[in-house]
BALOBA-1460 file (C-alpha; in Angstrom, 3 decimals):
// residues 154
<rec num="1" residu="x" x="-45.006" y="-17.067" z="22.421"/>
<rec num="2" residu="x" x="-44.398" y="-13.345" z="21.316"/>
<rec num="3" residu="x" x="-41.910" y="-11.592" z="20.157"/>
<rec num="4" residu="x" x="-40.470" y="-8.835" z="23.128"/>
<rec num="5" residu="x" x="-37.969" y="-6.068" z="22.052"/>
<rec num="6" residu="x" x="-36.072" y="-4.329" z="25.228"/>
<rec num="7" residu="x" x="-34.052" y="-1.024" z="24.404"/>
<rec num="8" residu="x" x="-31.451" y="-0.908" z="27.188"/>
<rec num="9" residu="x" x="-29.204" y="2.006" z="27.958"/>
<rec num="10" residu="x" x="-26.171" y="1.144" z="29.629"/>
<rec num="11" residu="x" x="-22.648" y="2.437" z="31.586"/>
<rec num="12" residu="x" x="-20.404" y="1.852" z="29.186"/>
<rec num="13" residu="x" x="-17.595" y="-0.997" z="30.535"/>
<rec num="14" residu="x" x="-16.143" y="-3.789" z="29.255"/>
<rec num="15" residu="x" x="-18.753" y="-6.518" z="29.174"/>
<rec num="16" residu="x" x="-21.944" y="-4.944" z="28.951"/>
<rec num="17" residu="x" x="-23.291" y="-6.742" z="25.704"/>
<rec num="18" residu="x" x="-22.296" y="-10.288" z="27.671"/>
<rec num="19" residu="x" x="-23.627" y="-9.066" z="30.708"/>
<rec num="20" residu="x" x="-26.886" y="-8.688" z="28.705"/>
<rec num="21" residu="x" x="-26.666" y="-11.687" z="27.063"/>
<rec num="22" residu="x" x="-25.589" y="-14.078" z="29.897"/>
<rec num="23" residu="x" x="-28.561" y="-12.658" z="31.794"/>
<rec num="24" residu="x" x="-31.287" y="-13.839" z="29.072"/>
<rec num="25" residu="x" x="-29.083" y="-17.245" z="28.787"/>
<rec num="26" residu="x" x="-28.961" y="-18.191" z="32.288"/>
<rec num="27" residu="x" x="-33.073" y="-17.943" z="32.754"/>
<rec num="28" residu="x" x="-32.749" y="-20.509" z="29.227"/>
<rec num="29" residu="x" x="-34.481" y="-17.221" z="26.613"/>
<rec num="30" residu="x" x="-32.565" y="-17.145" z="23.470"/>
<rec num="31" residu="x" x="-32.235" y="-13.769" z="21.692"/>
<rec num="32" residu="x" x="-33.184" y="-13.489" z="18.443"/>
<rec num="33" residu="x" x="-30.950" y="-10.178" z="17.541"/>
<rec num="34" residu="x" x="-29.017" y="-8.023" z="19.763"/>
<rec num="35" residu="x" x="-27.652" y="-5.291" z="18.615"/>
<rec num="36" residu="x" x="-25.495" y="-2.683" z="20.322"/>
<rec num="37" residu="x" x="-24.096" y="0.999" z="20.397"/>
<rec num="38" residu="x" x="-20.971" y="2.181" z="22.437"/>
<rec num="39" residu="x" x="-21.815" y="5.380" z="24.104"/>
<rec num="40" residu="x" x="-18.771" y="7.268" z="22.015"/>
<rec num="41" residu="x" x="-21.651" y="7.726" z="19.870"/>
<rec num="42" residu="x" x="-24.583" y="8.654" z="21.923"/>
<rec num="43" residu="x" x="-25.564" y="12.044" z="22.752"/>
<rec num="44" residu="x" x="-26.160" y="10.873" z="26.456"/>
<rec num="45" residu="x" x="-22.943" y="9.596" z="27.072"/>
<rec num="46" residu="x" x="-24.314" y="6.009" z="27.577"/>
<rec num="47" residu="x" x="-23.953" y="2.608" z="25.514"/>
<rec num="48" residu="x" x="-27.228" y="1.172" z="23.805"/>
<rec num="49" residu="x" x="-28.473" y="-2.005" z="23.364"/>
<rec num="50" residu="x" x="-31.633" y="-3.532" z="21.496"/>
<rec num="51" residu="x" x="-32.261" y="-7.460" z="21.935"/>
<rec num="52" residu="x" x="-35.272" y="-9.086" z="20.787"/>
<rec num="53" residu="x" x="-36.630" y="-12.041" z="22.065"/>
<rec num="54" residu="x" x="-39.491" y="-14.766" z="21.882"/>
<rec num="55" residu="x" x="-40.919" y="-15.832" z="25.287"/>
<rec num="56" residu="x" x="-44.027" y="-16.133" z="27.271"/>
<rec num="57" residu="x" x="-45.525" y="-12.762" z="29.339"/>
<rec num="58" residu="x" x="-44.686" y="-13.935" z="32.483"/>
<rec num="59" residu="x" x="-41.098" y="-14.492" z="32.086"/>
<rec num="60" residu="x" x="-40.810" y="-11.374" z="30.031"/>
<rec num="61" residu="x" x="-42.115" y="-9.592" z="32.744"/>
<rec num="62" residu="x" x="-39.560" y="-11.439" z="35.132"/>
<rec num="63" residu="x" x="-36.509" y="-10.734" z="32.625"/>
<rec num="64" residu="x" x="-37.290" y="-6.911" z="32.232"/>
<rec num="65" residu="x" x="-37.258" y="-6.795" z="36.577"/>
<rec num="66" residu="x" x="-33.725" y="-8.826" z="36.303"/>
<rec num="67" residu="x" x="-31.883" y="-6.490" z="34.070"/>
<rec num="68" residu="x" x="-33.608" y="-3.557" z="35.579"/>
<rec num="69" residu="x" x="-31.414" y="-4.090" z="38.731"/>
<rec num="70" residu="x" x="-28.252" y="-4.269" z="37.189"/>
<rec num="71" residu="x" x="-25.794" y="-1.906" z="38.124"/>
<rec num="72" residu="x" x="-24.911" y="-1.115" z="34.513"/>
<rec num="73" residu="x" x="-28.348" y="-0.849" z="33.501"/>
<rec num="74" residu="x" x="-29.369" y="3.122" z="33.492"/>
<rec num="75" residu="x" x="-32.622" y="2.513" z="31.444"/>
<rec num="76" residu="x" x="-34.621" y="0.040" z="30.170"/>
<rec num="77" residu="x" x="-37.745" y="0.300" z="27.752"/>
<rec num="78" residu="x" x="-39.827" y="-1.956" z="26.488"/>
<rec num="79" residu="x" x="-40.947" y="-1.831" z="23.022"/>
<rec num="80" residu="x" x="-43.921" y="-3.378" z="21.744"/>
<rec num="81" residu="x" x="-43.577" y="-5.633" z="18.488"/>
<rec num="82" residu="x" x="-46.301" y="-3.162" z="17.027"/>
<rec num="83" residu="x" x="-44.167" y="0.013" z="17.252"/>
<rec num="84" residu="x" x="-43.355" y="1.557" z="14.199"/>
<rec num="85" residu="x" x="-39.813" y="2.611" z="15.258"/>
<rec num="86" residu="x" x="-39.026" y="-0.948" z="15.592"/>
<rec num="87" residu="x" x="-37.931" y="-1.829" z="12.500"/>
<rec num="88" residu="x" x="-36.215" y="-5.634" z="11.261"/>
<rec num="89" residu="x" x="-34.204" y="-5.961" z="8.045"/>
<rec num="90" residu="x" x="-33.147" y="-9.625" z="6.739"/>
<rec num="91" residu="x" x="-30.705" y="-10.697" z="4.794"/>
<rec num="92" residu="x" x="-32.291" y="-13.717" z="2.737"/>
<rec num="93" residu="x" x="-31.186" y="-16.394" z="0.173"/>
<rec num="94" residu="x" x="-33.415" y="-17.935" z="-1.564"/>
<rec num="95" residu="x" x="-33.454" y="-21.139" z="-3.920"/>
<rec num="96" residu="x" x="-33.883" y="-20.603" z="-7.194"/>
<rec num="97" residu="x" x="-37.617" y="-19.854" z="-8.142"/>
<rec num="98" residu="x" x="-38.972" y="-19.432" z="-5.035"/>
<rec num="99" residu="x" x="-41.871" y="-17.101" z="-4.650"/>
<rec num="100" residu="x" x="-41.183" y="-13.478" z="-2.722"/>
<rec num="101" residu="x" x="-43.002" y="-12.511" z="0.140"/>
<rec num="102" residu="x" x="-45.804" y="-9.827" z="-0.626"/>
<rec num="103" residu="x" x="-46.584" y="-7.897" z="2.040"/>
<rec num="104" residu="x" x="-46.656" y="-3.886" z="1.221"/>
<rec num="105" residu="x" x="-45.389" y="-2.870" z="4.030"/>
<rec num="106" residu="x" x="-41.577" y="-4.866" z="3.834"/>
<rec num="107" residu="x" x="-39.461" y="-3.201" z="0.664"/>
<rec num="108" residu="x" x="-37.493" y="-5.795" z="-1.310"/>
<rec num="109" residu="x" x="-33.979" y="-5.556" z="-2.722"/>
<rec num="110" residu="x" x="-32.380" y="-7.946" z="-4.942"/>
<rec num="111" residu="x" x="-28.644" y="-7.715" z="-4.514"/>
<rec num="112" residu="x" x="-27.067" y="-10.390" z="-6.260"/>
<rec num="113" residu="x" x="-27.642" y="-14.043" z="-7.932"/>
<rec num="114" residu="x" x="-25.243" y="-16.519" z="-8.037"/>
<rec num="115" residu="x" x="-24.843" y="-17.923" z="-11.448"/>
<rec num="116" residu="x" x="-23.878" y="-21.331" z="-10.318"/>
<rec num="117" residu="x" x="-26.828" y="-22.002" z="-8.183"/>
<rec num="118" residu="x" x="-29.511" y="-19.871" z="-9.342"/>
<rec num="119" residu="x" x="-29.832" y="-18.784" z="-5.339"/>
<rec num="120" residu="x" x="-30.864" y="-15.098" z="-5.324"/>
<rec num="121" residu="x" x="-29.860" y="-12.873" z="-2.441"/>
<rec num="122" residu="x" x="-32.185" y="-10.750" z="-1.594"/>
<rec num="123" residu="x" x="-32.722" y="-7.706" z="1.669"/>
<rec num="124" residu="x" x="-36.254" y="-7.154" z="3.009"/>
<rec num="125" residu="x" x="-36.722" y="-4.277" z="5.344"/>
<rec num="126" residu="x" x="-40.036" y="-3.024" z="7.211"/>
<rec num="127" residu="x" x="-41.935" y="-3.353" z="10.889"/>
<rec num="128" residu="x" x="-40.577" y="-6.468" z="12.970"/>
<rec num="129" residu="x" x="-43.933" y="-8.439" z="12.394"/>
<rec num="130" residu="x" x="-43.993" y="-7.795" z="8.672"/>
<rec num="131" residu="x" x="-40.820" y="-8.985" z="8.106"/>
<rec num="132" residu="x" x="-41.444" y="-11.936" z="10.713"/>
<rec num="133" residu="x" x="-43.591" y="-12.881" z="8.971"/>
<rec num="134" residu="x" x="-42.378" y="-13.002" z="5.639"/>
<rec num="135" residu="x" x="-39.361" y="-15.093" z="6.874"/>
<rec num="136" residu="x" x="-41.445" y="-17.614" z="8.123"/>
<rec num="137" residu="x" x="-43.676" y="-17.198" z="4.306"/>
<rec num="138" residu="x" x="-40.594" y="-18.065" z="2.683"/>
<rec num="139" residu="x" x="-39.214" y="-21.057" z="5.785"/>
<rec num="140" residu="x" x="-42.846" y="-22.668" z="5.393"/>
<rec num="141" residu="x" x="-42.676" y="-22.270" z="0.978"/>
<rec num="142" residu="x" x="-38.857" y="-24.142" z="1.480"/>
<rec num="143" residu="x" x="-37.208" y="-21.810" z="-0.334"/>
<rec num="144" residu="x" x="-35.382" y="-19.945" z="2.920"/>
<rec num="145" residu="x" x="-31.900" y="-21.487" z="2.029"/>
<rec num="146" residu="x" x="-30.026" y="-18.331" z="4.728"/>
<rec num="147" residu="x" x="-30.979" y="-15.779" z="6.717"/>
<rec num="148" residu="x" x="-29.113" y="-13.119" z="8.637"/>
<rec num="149" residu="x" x="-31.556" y="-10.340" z="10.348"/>
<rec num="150" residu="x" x="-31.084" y="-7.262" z="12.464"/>
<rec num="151" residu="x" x="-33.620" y="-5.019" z="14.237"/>
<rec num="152" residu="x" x="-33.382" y="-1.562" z="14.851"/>
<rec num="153" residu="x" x="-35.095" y="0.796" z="16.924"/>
<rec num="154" residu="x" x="-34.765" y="4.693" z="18.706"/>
């Protein structure tokens, strides 16, 4: 399977991030982020929303026609996982000496350790693979104790 990333821009009503959402649910694709912009802030007067997604070709292919005719949907383009203006951050918390992920291209933060557990919490941000890919570094190592992640794109 491979990761899919659709920008969508939208009329903005009441509903449109379900609308979205229910659409990807109801043909059984889970999303792996959404994210969403109300159109108050948009220069073209329309809402925005990214949602990424694992799922074979052919039913990307089908999902992309299915929103496409939806009466709220203005716009709808497909970003590859290579882009550079996709970008994923992750919120991670780790067990306590667990090795970080090395890849040159994700930045690291440490923002806090909990003194009780020794857990360290730490923010990786960089291209969706990279930081795919370091997640699933520091799932397979067993020290992935939490993760939160968001992906952004223009």
């Amino acid at each position: 399977m491979t990761t899919y990333a659709f920008l969508l821009k939208l009329r903005d009503k009441p509903g449109a991030m379900e609308l979205v959402a229910a659409t990807f649910a109801h043909r059984g694709i889970s999303l792996i982020t959404i994210l969403g912009n109300d159109a108050g802030t948009a220069p073209d007067g329309l809402a925005t929303i990214l949602v990424t997604f694992r799922t074979t070709q052919v039913r990307k292919d089908m999902m992309k026609a299915t929103l496409s005719r939806l009466s709220r949907v203005v716009s709808l383009t497909e970003r590859e996982e290579e882009d550079p203006a996709l970008q994923q951050s992750a919120l991670v918390r780790l067990a306590p000496g667990g090795a970080l992920p090395t890849d040159p291209q994700v930045q690291l933060t440490r923002l806090n350790v909990d003194a009780a557990t020794g857990e360290t919490l730490w923010a990786l941000f960089g291209p969706l693979k990279a930081v795919e890919a370091s997640v699933e570094s520091l799932r397979t190592a067993g020290t992935l104790n939490a993760i939160s992640l968001a992906t952004v794109a223009l």
